[in-house]
mmCIF file of the N, C-alpha and C atoms, coordinates in Angstrom:
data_MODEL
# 
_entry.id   MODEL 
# 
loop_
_atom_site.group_PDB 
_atom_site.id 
_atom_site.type_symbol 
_atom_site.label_atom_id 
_atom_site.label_alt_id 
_atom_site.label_comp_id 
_atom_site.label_asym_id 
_atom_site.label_entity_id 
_atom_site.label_seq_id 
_atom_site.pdbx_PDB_ins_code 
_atom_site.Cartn_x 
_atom_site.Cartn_y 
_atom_site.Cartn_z 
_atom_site.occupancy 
_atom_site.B_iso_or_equiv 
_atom_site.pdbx_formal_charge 
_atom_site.auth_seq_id 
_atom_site.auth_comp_id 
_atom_site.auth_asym_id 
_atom_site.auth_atom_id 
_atom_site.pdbx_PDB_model_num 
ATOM 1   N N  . UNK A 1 1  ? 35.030  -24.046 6.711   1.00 0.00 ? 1  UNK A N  1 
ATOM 2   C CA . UNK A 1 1  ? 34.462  -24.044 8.036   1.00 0.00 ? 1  UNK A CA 1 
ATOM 3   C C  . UNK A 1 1  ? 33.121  -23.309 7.996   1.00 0.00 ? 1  UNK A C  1 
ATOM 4   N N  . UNK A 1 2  ? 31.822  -23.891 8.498   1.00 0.00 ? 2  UNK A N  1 
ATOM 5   C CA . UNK A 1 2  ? 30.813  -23.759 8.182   1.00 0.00 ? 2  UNK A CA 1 
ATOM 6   C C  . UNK A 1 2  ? 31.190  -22.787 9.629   1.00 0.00 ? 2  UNK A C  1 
ATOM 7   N N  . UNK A 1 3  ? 29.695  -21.680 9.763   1.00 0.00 ? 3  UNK A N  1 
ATOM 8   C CA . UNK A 1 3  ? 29.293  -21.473 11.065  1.00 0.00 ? 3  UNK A CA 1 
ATOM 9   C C  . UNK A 1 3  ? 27.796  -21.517 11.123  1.00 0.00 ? 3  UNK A C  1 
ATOM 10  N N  . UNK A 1 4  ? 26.869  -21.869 12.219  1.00 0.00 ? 4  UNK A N  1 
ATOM 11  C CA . UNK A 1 4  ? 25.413  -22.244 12.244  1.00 0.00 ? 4  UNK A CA 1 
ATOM 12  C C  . UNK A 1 4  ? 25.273  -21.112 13.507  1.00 0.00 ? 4  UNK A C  1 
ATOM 13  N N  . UNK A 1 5  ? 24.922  -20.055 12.921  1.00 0.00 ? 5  UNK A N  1 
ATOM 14  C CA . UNK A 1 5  ? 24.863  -19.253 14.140  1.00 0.00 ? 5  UNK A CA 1 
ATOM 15  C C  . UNK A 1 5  ? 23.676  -18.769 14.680  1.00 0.00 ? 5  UNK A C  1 
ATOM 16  N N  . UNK A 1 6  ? 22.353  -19.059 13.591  1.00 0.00 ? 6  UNK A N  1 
ATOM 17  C CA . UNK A 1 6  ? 21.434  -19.166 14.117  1.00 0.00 ? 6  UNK A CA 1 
ATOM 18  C C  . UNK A 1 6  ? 20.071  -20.589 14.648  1.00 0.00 ? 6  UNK A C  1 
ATOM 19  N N  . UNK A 1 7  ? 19.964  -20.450 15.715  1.00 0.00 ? 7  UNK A N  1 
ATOM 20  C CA . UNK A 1 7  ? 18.828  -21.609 15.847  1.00 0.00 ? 7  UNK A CA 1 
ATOM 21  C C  . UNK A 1 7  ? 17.995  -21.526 16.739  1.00 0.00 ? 7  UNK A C  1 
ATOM 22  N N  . UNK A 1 8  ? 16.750  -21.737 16.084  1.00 0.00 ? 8  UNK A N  1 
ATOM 23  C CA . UNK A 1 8  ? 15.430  -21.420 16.382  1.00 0.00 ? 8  UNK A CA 1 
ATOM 24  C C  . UNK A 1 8  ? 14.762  -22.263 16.510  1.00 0.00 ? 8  UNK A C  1 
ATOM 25  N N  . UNK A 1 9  ? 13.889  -22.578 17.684  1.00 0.00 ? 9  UNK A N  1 
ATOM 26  C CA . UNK A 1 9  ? 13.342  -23.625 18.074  1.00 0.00 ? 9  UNK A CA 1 
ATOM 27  C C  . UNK A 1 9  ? 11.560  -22.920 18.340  1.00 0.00 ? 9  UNK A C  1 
ATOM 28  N N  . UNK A 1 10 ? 10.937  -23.122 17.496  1.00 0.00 ? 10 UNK A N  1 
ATOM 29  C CA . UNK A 1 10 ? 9.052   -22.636 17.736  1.00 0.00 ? 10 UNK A CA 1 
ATOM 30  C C  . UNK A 1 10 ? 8.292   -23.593 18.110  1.00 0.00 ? 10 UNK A C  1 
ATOM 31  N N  . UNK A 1 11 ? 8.127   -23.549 19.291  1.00 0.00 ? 11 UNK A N  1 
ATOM 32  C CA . UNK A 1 11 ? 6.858   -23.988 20.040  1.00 0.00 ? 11 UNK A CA 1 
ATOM 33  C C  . UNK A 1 11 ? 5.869   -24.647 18.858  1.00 0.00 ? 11 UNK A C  1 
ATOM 34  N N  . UNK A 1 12 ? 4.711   -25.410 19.622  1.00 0.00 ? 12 UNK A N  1 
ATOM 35  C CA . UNK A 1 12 ? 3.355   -25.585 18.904  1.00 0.00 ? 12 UNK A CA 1 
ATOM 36  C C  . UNK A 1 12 ? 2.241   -24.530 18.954  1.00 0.00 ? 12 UNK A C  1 
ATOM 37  N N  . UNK A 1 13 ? 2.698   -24.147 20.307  1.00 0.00 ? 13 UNK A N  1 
ATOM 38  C CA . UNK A 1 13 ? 2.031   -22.920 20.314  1.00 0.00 ? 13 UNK A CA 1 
ATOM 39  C C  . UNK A 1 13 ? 2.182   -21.022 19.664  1.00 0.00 ? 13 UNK A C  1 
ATOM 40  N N  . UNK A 1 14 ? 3.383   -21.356 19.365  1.00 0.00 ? 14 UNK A N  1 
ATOM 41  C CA . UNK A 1 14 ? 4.161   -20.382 18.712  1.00 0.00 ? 14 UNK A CA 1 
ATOM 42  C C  . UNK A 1 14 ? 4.059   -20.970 16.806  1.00 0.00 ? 14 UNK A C  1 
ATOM 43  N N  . UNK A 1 15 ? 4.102   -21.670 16.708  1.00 0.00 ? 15 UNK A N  1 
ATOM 44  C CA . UNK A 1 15 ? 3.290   -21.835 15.265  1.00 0.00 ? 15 UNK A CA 1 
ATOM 45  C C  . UNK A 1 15 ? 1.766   -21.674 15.076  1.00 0.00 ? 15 UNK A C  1 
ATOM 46  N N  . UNK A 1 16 ? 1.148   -22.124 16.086  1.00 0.00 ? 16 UNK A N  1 
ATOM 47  C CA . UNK A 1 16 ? -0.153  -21.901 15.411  1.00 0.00 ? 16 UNK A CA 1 
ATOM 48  C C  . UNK A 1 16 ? -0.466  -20.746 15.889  1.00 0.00 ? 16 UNK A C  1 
ATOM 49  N N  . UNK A 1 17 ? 0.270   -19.801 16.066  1.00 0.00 ? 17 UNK A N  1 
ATOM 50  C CA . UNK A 1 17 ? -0.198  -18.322 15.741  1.00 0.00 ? 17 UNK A CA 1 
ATOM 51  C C  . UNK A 1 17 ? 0.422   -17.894 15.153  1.00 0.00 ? 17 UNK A C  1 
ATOM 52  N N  . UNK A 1 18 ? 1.374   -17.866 14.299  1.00 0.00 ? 18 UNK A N  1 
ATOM 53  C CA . UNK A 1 18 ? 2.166   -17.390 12.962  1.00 0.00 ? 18 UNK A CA 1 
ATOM 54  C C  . UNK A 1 18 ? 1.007   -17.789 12.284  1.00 0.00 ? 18 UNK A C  1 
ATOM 55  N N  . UNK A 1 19 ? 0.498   -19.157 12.149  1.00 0.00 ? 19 UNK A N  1 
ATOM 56  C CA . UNK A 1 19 ? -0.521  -19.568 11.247  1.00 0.00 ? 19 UNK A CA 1 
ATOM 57  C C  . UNK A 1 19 ? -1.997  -18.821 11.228  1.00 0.00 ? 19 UNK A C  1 
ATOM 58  N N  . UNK A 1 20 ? -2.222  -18.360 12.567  1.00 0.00 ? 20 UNK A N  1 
ATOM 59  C CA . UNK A 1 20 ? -3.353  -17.270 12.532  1.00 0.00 ? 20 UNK A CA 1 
ATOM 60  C C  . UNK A 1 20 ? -3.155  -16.110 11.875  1.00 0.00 ? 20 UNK A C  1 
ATOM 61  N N  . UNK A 1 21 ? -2.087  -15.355 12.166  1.00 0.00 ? 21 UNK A N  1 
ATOM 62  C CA . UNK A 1 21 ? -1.461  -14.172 11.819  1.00 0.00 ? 21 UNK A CA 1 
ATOM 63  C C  . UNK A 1 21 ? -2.002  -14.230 10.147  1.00 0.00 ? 21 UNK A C  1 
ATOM 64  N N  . UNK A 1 22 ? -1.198  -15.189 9.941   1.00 0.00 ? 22 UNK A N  1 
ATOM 65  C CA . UNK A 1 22 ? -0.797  -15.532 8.373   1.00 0.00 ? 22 UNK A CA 1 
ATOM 66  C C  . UNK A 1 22 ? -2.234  -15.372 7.953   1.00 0.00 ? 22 UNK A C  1 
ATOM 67  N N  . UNK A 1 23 ? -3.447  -16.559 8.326   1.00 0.00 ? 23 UNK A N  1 
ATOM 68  C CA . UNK A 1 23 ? -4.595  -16.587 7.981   1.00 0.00 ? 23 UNK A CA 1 
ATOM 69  C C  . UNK A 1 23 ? -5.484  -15.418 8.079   1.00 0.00 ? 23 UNK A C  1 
ATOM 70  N N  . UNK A 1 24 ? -5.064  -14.294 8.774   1.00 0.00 ? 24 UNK A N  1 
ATOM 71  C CA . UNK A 1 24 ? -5.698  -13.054 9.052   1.00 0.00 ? 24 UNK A CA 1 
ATOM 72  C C  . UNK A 1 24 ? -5.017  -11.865 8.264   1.00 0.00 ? 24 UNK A C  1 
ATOM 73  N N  . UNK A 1 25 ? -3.859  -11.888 7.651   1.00 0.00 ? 25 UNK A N  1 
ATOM 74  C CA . UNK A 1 25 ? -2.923  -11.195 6.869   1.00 0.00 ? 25 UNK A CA 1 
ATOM 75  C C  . UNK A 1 25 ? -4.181  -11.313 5.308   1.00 0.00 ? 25 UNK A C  1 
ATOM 76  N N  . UNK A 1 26 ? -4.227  -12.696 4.946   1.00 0.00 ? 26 UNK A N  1 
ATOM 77  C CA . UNK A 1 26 ? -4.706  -13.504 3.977   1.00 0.00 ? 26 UNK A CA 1 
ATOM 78  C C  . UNK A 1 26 ? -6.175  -12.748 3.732   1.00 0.00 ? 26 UNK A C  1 
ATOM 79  N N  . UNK A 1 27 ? -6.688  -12.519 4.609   1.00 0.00 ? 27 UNK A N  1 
ATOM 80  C CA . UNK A 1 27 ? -8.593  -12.276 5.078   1.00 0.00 ? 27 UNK A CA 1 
ATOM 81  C C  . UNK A 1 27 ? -8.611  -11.151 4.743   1.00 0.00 ? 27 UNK A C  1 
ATOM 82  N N  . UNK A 1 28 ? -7.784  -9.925  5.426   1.00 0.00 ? 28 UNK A N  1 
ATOM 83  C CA . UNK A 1 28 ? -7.952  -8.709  5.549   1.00 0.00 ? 28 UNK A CA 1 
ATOM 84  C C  . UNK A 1 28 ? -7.347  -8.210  4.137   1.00 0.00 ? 28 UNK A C  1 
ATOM 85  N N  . UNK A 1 29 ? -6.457  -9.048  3.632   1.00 0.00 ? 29 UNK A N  1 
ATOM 86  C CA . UNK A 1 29 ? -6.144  -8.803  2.030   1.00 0.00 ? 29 UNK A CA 1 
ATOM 87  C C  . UNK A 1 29 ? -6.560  -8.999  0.965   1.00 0.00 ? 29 UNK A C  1 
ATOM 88  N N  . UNK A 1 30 ? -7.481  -9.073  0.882   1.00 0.00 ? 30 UNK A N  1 
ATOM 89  C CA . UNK A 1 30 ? -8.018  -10.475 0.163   1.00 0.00 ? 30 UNK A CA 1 
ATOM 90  C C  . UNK A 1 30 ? -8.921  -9.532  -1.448  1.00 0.00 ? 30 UNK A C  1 
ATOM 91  N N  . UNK A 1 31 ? -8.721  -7.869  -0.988  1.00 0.00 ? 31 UNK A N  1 
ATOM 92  C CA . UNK A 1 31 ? -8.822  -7.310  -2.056  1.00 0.00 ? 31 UNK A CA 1 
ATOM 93  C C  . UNK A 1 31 ? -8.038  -6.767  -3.278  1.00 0.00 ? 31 UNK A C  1 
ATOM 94  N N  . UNK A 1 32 ? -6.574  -7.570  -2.826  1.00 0.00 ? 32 UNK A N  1 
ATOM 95  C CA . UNK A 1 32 ? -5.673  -7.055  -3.879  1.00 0.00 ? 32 UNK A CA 1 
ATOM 96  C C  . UNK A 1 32 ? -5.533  -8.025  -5.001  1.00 0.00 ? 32 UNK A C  1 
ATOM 97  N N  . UNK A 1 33 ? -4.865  -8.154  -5.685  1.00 0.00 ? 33 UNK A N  1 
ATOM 98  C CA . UNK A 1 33 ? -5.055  -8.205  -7.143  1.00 0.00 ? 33 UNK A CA 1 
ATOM 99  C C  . UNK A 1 33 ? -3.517  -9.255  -7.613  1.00 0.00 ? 33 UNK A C  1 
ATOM 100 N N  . UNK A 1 34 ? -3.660  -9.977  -8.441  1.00 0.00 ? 34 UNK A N  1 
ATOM 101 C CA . UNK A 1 34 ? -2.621  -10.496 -9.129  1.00 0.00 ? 34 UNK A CA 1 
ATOM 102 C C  . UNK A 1 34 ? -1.861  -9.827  -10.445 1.00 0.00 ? 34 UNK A C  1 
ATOM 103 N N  . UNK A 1 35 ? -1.078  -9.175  -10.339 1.00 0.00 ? 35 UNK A N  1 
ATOM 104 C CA . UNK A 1 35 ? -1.306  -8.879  -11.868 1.00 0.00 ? 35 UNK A CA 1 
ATOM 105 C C  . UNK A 1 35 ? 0.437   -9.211  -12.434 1.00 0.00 ? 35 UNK A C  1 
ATOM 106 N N  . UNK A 1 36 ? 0.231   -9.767  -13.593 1.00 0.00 ? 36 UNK A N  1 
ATOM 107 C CA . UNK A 1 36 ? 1.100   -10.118 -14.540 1.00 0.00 ? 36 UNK A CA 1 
ATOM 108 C C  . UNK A 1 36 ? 2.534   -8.872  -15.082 1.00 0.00 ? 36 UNK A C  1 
ATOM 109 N N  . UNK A 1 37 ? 3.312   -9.886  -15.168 1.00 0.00 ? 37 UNK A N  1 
ATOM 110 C CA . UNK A 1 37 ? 5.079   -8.433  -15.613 1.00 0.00 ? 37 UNK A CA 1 
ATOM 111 C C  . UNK A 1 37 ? 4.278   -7.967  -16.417 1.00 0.00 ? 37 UNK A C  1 
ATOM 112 N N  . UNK A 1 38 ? 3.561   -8.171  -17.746 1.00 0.00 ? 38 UNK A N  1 
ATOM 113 C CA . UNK A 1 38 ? 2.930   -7.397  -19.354 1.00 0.00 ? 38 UNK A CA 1 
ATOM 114 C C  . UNK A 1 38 ? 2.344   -6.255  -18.508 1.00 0.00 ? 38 UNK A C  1 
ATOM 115 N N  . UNK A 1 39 ? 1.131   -6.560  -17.326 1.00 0.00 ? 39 UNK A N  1 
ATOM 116 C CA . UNK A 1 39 ? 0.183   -5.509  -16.855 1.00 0.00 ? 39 UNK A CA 1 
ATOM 117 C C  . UNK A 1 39 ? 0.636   -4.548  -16.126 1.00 0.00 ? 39 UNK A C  1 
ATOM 118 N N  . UNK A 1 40 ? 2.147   -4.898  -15.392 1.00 0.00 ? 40 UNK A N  1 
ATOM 119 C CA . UNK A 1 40 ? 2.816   -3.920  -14.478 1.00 0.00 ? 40 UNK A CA 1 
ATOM 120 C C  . UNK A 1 40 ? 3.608   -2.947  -15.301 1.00 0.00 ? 40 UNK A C  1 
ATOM 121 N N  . UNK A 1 41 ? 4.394   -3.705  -16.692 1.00 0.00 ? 41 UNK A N  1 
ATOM 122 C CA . UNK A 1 41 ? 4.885   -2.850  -17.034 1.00 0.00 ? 41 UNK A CA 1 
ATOM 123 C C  . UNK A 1 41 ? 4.227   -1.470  -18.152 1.00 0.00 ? 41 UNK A C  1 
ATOM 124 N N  . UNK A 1 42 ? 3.040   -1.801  -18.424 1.00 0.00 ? 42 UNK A N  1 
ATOM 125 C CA . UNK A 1 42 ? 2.006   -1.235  -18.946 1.00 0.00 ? 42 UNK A CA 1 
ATOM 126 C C  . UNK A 1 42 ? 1.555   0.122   -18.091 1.00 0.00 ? 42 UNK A C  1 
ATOM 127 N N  . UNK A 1 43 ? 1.722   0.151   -16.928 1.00 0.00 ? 43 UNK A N  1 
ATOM 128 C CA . UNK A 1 43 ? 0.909   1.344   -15.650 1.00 0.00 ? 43 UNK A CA 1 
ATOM 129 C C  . UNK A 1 43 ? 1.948   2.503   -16.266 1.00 0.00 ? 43 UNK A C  1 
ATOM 130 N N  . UNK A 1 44 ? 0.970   3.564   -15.937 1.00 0.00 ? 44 UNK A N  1 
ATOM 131 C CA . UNK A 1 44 ? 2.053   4.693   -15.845 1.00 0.00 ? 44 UNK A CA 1 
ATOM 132 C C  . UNK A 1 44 ? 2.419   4.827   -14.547 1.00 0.00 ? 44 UNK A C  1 
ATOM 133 N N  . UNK A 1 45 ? 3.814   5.451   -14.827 1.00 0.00 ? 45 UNK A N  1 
ATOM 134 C CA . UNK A 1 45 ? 4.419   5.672   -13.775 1.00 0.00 ? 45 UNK A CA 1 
ATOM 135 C C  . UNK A 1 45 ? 4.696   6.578   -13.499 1.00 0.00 ? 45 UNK A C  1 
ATOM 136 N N  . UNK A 1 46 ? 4.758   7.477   -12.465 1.00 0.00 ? 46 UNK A N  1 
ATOM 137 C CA . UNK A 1 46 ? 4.905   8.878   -11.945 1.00 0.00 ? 46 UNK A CA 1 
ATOM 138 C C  . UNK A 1 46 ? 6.044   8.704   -11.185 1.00 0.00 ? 46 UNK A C  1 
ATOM 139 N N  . UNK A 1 47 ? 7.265   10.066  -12.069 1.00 0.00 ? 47 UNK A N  1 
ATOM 140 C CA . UNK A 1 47 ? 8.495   10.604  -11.210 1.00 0.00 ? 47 UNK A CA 1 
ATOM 141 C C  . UNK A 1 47 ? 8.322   11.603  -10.060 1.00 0.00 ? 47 UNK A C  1 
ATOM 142 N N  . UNK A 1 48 ? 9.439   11.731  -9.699  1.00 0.00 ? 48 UNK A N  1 
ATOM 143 C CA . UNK A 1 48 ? 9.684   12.819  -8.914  1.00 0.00 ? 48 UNK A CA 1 
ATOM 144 C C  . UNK A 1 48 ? 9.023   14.178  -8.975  1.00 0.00 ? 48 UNK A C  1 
ATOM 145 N N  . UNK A 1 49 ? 9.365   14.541  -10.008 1.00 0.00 ? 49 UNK A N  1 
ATOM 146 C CA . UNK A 1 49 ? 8.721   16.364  -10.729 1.00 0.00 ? 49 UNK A CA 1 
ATOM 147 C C  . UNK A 1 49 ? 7.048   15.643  -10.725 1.00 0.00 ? 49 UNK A C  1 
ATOM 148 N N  . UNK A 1 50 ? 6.386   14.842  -11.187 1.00 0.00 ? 50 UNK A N  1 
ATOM 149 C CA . UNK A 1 50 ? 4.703   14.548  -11.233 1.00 0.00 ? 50 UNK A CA 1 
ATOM 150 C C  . UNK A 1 50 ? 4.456   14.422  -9.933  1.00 0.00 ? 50 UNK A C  1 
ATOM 151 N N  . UNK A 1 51 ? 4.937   13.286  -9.364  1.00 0.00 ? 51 UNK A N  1 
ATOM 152 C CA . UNK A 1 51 ? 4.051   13.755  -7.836  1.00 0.00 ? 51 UNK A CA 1 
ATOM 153 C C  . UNK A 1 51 ? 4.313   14.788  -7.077  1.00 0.00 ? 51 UNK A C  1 
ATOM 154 N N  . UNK A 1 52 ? 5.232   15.364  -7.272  1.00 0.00 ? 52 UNK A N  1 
ATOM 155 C CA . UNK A 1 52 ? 5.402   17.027  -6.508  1.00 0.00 ? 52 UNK A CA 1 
ATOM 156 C C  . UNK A 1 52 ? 3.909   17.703  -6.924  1.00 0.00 ? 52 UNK A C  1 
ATOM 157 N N  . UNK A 1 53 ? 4.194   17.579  -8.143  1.00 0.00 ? 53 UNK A N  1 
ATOM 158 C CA . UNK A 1 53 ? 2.966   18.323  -9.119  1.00 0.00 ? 53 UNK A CA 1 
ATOM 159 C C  . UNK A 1 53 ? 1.878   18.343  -8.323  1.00 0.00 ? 53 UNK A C  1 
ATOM 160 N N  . UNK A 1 54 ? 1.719   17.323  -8.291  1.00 0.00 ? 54 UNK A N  1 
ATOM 161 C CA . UNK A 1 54 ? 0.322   16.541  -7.795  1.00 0.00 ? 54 UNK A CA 1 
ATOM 162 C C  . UNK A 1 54 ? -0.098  16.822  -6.582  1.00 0.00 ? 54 UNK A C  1 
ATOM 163 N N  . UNK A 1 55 ? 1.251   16.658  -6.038  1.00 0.00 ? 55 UNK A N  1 
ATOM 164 C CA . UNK A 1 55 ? 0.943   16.689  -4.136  1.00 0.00 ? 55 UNK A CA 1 
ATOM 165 C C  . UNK A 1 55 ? 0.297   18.319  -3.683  1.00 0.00 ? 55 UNK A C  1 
ATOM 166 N N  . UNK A 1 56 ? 1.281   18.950  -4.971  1.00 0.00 ? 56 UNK A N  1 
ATOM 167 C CA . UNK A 1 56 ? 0.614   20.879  -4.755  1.00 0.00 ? 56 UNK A CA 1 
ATOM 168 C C  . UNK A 1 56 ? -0.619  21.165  -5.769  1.00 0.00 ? 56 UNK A C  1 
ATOM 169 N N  . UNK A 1 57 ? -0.711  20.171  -6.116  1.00 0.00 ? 57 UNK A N  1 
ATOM 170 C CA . UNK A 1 57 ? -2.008  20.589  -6.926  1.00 0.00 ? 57 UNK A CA 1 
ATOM 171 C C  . UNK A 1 57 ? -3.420  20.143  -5.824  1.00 0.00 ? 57 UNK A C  1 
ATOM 172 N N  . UNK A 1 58 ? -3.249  19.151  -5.538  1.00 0.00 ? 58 UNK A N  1 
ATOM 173 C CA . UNK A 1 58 ? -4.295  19.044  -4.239  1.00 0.00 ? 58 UNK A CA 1 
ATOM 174 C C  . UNK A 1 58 ? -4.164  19.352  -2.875  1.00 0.00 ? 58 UNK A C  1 
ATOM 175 N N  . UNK A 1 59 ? -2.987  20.047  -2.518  1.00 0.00 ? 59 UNK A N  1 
ATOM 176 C CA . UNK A 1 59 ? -3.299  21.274  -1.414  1.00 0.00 ? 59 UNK A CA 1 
ATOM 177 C C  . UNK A 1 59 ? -3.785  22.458  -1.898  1.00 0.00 ? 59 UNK A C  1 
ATOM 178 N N  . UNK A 1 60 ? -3.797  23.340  -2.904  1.00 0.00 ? 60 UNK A N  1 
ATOM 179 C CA . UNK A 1 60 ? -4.217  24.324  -3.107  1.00 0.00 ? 60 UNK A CA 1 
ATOM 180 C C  . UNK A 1 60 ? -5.432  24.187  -3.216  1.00 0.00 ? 60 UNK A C  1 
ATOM 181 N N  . UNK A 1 61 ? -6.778  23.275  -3.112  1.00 0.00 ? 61 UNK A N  1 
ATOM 182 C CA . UNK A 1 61 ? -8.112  23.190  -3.027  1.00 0.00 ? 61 UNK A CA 1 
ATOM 183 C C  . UNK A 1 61 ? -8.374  22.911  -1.385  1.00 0.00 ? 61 UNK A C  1 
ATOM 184 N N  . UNK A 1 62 ? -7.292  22.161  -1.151  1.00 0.00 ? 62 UNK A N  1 
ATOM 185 C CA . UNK A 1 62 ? -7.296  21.979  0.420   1.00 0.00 ? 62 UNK A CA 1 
ATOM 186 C C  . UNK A 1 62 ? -7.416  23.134  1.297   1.00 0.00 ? 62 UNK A C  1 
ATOM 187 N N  . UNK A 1 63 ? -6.625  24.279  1.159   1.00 0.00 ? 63 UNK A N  1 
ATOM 188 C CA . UNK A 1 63 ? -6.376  25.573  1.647   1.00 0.00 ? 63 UNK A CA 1 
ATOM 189 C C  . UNK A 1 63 ? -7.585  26.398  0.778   1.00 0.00 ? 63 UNK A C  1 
ATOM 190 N N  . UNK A 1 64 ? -8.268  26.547  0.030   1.00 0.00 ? 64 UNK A N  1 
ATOM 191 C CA . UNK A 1 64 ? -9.319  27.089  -0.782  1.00 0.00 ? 64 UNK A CA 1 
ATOM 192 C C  . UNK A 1 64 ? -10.571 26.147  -0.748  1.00 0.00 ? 64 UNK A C  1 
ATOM 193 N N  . UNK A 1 65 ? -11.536 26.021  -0.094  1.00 0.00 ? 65 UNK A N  1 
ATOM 194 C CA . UNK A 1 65 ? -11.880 25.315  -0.535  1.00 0.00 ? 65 UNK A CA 1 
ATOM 195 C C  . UNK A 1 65 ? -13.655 25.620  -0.927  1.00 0.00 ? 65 UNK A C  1 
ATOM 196 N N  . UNK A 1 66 ? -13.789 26.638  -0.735  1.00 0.00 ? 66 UNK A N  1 
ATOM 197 C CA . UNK A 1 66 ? -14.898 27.531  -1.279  1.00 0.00 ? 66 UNK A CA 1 
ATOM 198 C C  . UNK A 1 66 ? -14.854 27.625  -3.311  1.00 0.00 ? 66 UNK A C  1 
ATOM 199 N N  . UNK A 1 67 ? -13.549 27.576  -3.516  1.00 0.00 ? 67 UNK A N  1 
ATOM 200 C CA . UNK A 1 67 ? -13.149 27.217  -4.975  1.00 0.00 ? 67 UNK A CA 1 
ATOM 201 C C  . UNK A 1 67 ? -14.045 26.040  -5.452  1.00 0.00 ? 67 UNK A C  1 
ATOM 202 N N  . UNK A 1 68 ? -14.090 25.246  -4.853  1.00 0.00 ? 68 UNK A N  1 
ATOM 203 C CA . UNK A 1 68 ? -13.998 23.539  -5.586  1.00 0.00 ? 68 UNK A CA 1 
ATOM 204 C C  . UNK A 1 68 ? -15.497 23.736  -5.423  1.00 0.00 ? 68 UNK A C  1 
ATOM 205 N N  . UNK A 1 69 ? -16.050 22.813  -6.628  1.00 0.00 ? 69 UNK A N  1 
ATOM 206 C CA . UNK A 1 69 ? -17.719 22.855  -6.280  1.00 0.00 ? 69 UNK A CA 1 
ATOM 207 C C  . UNK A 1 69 ? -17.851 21.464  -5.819  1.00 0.00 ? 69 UNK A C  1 
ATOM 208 N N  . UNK A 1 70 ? -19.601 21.607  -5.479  1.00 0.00 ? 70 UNK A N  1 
ATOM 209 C CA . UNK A 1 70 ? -19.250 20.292  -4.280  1.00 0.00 ? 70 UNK A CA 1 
ATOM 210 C C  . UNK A 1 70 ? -19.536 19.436  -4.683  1.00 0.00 ? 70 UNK A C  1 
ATOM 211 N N  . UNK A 1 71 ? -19.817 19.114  -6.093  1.00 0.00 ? 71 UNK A N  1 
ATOM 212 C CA . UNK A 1 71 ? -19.607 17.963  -6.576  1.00 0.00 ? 71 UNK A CA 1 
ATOM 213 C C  . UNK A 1 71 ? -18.455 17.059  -7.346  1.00 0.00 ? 71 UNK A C  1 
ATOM 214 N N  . UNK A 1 72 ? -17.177 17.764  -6.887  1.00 0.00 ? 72 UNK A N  1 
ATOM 215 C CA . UNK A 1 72 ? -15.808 17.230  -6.844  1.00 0.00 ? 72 UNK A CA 1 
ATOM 216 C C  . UNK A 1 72 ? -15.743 16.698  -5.436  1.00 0.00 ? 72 UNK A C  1 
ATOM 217 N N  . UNK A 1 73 ? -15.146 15.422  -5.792  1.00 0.00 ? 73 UNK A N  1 
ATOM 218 C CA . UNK A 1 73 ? -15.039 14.705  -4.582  1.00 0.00 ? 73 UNK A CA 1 
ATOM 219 C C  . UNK A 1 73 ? -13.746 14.531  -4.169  1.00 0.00 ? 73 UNK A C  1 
ATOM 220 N N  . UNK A 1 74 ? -13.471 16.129  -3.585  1.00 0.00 ? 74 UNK A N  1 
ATOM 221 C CA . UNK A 1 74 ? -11.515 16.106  -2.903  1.00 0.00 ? 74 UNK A CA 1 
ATOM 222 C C  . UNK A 1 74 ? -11.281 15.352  -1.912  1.00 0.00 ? 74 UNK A C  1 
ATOM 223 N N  . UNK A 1 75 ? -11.962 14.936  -0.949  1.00 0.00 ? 75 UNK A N  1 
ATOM 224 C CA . UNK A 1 75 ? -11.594 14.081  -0.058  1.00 0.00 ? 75 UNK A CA 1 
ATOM 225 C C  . UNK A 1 75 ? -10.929 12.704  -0.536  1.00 0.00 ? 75 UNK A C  1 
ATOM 226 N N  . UNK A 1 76 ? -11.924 12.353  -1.429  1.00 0.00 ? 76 UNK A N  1 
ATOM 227 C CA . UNK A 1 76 ? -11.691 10.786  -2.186  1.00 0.00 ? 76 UNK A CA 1 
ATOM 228 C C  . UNK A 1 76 ? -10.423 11.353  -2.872  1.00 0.00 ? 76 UNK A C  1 
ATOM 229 N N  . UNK A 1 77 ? -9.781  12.144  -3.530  1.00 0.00 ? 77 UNK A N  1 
ATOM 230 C CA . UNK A 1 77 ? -8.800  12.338  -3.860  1.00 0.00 ? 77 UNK A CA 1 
ATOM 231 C C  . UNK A 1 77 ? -7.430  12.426  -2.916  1.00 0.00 ? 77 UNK A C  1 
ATOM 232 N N  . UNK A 1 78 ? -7.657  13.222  -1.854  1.00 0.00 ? 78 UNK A N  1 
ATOM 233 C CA . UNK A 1 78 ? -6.468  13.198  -0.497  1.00 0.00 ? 78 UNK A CA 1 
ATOM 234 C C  . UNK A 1 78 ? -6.303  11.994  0.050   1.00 0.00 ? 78 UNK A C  1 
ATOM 235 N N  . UNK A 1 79 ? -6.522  11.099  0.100   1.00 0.00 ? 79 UNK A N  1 
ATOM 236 C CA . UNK A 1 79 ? -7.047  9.751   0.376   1.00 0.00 ? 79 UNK A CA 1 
ATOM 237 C C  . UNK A 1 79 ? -5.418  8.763   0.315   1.00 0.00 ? 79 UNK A C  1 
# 
């Protein structure tokens, strides 16, 4: 015994704005990247204990920031 418990009926007008959506999803993305299983599995990857690391390693310039000279660019780093 089958059950069909859902059904959905979309407008013409209700598609061609999924289709905008979609086409504007597409536009505004349009800087990311394809990349292959070989190239993904290649990245390093950061655990738990590294980005802790990390996360307190760039607040302590955050809270100091007379430390950092100003040609380190911490902002672009908090980012």
């Amino acid at each position: 015994m089958t059950q069909d418990l859902i059904n959905l009926t979309l407008s013409e007008a209700q598609l061609a704005a999924v289709d905008n959506a979609v086409l504007e999803l597409e536009t505004q993305l349009s800087g990311l990247i394809a990349m292959s299983v070989q190239q993904r599995r290649k990245l390093m990857r950061m655990g738990d204990k590294s980005e802790s690391f990390c996360r307190q390693t760039l607040s302590v310039p955050a809270r100091n920031p007379p430390m950092v000279p100003l040609r380190v660019p911490l902002a672009a780093a908090q980012i």
